[in-house]
C-alpha positions as CSV (number, residue, x, y, z in Angstrom):
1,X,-8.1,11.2,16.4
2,X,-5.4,9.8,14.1
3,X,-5.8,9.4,10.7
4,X,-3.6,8.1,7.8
5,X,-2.9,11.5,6.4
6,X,-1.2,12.3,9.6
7,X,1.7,10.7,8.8
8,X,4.5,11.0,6.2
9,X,7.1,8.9,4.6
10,X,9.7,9.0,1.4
11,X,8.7,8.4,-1.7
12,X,10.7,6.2,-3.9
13,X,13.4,9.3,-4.7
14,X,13.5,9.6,-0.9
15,X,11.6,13.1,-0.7
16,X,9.6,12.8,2.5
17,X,6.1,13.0,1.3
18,X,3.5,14.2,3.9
19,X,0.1,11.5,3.5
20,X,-2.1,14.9,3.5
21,X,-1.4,15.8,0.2
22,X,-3.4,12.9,-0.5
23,X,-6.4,14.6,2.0
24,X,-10.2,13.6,0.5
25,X,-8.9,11.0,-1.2
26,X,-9.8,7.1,-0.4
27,X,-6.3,4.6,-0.4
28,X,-5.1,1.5,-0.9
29,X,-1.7,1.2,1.1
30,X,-0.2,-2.0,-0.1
31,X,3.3,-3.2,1.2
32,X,4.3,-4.2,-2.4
33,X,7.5,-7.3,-3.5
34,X,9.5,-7.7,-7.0
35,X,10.2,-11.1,-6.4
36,X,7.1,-12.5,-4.8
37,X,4.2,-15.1,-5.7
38,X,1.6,-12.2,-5.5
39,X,4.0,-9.4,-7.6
40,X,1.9,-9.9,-10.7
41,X,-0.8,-8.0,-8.6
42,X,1.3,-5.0,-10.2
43,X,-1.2,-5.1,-12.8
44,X,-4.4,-5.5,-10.7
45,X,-3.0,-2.5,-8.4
46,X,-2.5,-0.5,-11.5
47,X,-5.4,-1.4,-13.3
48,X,-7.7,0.0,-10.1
49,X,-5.5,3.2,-10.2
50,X,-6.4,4.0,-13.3
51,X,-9.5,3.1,-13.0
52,X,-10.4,5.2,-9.7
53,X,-7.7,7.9,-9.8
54,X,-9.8,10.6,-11.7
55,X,-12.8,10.1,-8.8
56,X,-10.2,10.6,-5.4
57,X,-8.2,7.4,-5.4
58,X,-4.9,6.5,-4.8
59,X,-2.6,3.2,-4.5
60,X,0.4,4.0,-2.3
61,X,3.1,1.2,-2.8
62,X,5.4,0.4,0.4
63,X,7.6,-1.8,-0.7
64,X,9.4,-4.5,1.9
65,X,12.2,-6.8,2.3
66,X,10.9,-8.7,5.6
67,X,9.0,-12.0,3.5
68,X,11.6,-14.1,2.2
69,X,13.5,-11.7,0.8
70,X,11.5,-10.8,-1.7
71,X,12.3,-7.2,-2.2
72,X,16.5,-7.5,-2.7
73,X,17.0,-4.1,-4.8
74,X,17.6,-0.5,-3.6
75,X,14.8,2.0,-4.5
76,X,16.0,2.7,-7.6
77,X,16.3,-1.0,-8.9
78,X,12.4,-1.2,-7.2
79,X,11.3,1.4,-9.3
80,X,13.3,1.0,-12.6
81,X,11.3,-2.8,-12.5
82,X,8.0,-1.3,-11.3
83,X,7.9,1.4,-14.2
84,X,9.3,-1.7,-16.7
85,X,7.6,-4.3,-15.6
86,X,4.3,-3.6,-14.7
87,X,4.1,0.6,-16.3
88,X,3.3,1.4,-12.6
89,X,2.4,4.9,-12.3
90,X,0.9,5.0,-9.3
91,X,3.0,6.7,-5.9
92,X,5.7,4.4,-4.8
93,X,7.6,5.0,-1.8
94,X,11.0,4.0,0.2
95,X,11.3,0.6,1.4
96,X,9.9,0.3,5.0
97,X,10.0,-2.1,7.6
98,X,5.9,-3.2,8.4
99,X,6.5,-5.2,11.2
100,X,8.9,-5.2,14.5
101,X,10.6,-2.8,16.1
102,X,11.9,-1.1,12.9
103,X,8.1,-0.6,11.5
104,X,6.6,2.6,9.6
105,X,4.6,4.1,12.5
106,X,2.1,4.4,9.5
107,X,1.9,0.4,9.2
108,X,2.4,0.2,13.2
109,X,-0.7,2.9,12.8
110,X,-2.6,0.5,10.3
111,X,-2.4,-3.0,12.1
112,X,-4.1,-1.1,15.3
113,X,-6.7,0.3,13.2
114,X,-7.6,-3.2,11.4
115,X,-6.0,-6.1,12.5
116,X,-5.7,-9.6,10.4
117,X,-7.4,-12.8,10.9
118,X,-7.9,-13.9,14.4
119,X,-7.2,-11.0,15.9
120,X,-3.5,-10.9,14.7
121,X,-1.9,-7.2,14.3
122,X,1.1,-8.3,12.2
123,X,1.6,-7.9,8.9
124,X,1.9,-11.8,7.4
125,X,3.4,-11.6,4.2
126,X,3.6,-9.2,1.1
127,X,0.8,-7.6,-0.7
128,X,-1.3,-7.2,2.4
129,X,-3.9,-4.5,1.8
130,X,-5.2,-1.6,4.0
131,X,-8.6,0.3,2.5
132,X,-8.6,3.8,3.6
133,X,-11.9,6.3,3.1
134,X,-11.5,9.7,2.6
135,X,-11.4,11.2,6.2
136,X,-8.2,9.1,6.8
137,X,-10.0,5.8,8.5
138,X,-8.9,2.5,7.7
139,X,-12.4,0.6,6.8
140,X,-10.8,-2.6,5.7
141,X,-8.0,-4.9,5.7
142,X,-7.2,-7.8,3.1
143,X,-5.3,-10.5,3.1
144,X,-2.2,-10.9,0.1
145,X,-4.3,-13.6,-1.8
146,X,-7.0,-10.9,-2.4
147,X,-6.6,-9.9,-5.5
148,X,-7.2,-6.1,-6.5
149,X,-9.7,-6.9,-8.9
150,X,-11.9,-8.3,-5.6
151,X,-11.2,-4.8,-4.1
152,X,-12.9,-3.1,-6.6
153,X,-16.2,-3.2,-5.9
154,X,-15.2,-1.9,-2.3
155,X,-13.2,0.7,-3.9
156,X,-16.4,1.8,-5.9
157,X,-18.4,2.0,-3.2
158,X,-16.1,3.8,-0.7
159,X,-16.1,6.7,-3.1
160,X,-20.0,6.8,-3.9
């Protein structure tokens, strides 16, 4: 059975970073946006990192240029705004592609697992949100106008 820490992808410095180093730990997988109406969920995001991060929890930040436009900048410019905009500390990696041909097989992975309202596999627009336990499963899926604060109880649970 496929889980998410079978996969890998570069991290924002564009070191390939295997998703089992991350192994016993519950995720949220977040294709992320500097320029989007839901980019002020930076804080949110961070806010439940720090939160959860010392009991097995990670945010893993994807950002994508497929909604509008909305992520312009080359990793560098993505993570010199994330770090000074919003003190993001939690793992961001290399801009991916979440839906079409082009997609992460990690997000081509999550829309099987837990697909969107009606039914719908693709991705619809930035700050969609995939809830991973700690064996690897995706238990949940949320939409980009669910804010991280409405995640944490979720988040709370999932880790006991």
């Amino acid at each position: 059975m496929t889980t998410a820490y079978d996969f890998s992808a570069c991290d924002i410095d564009g070191n390939e970073q295997p998703l089992s180093k991350y192994k016993g730990e519950a995720l949220l997988i977040v294709n992320v946006a500097s320029k989007c109406g839901f980019t002020p969920q930076y804080t949110g995001l961070e806010a439940l990192h720090k939160e959860y991060h010392d009991k097995g929890f990670e945010v893993l930040g994807f950002p994508c240029d497929q909604f509008g436009h909305q992520e312009p900048g080359d990793e560098a410019e993505i993570k010199n705004f994330c770090s000074l905009t919003y003190d993001v500390t939690f793992p961001m990696f290399a801009k991916v592609e979440v839906n079409g041909s082009g997609a992460h097989p990690l997000y081509d992975w999550l829309k099987k697992e837990k697909s969107g309202m009606l039914g719908i596999g693709a991705i619809k627009w930035n700050f969609t949100k995939f809830l991973v336990d700690r064996d690897g499963n995706v238990v949940k899926r949320y939409a980009p106008t669910d804010k991280p604060e409405a995640i944490a109880k979720d988040v709370a649970r999932l880790l006991g």
